[in-house]
N, C-alpha and C positions, 0 to 999 in steps of 0.2 A: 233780207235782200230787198234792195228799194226798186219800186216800177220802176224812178225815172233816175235821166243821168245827167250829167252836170258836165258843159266843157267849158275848158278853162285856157284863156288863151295865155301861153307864158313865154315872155321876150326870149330870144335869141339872138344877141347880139351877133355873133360872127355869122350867121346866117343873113341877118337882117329882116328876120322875118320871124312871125310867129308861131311856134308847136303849141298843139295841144295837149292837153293834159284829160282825159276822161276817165269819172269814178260815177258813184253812187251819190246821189244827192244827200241821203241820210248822213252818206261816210264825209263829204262836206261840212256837215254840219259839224262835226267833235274837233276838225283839224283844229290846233292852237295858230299856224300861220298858212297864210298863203301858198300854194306850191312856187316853187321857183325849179326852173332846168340844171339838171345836174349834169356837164358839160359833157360836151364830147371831146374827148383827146384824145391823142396818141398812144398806144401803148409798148410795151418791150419790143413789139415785134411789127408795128408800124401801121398794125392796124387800127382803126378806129372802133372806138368801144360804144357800146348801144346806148341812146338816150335814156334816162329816168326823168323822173322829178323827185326832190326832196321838200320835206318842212323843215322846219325851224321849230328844233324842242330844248326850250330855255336858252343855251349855250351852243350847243350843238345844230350841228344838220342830220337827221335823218332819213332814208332815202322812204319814199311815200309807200309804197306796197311791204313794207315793214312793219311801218306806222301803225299799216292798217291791218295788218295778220297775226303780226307778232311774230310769225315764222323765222326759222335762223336764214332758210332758205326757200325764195318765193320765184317761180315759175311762171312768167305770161304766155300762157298756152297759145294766143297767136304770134306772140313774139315783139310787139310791141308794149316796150318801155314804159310809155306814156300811158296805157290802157288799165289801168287801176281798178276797172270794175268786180266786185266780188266774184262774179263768175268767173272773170277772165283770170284769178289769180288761184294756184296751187300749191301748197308745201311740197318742194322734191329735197335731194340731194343733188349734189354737183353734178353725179353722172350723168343723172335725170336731166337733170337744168342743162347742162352740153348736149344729152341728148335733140334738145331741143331748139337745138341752134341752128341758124342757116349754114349754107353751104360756104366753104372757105371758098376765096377768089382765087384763082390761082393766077399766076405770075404772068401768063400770056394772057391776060383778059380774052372773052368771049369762043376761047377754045372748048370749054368747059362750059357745058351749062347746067350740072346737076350735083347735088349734095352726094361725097364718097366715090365719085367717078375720078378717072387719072389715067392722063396719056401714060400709054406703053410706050418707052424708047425703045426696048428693046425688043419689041413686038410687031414690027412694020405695021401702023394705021389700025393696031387695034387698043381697045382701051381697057382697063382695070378695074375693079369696084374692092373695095375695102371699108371694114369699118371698126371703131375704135370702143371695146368693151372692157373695162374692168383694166385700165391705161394697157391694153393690148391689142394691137393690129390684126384683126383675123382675113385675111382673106376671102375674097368672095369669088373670084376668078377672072379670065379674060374676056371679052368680048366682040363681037365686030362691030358695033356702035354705042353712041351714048347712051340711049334710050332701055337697052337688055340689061346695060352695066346698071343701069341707075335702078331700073327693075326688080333684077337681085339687092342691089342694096337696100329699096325700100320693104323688102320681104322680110330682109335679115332683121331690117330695123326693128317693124313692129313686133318680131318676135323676140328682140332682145327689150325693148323698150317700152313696147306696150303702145297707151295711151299720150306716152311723153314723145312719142318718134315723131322727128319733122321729116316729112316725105317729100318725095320727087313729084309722085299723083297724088292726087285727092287718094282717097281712102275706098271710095266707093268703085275709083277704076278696078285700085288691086283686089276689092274683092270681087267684080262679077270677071277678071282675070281668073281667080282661084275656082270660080265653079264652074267656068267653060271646059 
C-alpha cells in the first residue's frame, strides 16, 4: 500500500466540470491508460447510477477498482466510485455491495431523510423502518418519528451486515447508545 495518492482530474462533459479520480500512486504506475469517467446514466428505474472510472485494456474498457483487485466484486467502503484507493477498496458480494448503499430517495423528496425509513399511510404521522436481507423484507416496526425508525434500522443493519452496513449515525453514536 503506497504513503501517497495520486488525483487525477477527469473531464465530465455533461457536467462541464471536472471529477476526480483518487488511487495509490504506486497503483498509477502499472495502469496501461489514462482513467477516463464511466458515465452516469439513467437506469431501468430512472435512477442515476454511481460514477466510476475505467481504463482502457487493449480493446476493451475496464471499470478501474477491477483493474486493480481483480475482484469479481469490489466495494468502496465510503461509497465513492472515484476513490480507488487500496484501502478504500473491498471484495464483497452483491448483498454486501447493496448493503452498502445509500439511502433510496423517495418520491416526495425531502420527507425522508434516512436509509430504510417509510411513511406509514396507513398509520396517521407515524413512520416504518424495514430492511432488505437475503431479497427479503423483514420488518422492523413503527415509529413516532424518523430518527427511532432509522435507529432500529441501523441496529438491524450492523447486525445483519457487519462491517459493510451503511448507517444512518456514525458508528460510534450507536455504540455509546448500546452501553447507556
Amino acid at each position: 500500500m503506497s504513503k501517497f495518492k495520486i488525483f487525477i482530474p477527469v473531464a465530465n462533459r455533461k457536467m462541464k466540470r471536472n471529477e476526480i479520480v483518487i488511487m495509490d500512486f504506486d497503483d498509477f504506475l502499472t495502469l496501461p491508460s489514462r482513467p477516463i469517467l464511466h458515465g452516469r446514466r439513467d437506469d431501468k428505474h430512472g435512477f442515476k447510477s454511481k460514477k466510476y472510472a475505467r481504463v482502457r485494456v487493449g480493446s476493451d474498457y475496464v471499470l478501474l477498482h477491477t483493474f486493480l483487485t481483480g475482484f469479481k466484486m469490489t466495494d468502496h467502503k465510503d461509497g465513492n466510485g472515484l476513490n480507488n484507493c487500496r484501502e478504500n477498496l473491498r471484495e464483497c458480494d452483491h448483498q454486501k455491495n447493496s448493503a452498502n448503499s445509500s439511502k433510496v430517495t423517495e418520491q416526495r423528496k425531502g420527507e425522508i431523510k434516512y436509509k430504510g425509513v417509510y411513511f406509514s399511510r396507513g398509520n396517521s404521522g407515524n413512520f416504518c423502518a424495514r430492511i432488505k436481507f437475503n431479497q427479503k423484507k423483514i420488518w422492523l416496526g413503527t415509529f413516532k418519528d424518523q430518527e427511532s425508525a432509522a435507529r432500529a434500522y441501523d441496529k438491524k443493519a450492523r447486525e445483519l451486515f457487519g462491517e459493510f452496513a451503511k448507517l444512518n449515525f456514525h458508528r460510534s453514536d450507536l455504540e455509546m447508545e448500546v452501553s447507556a
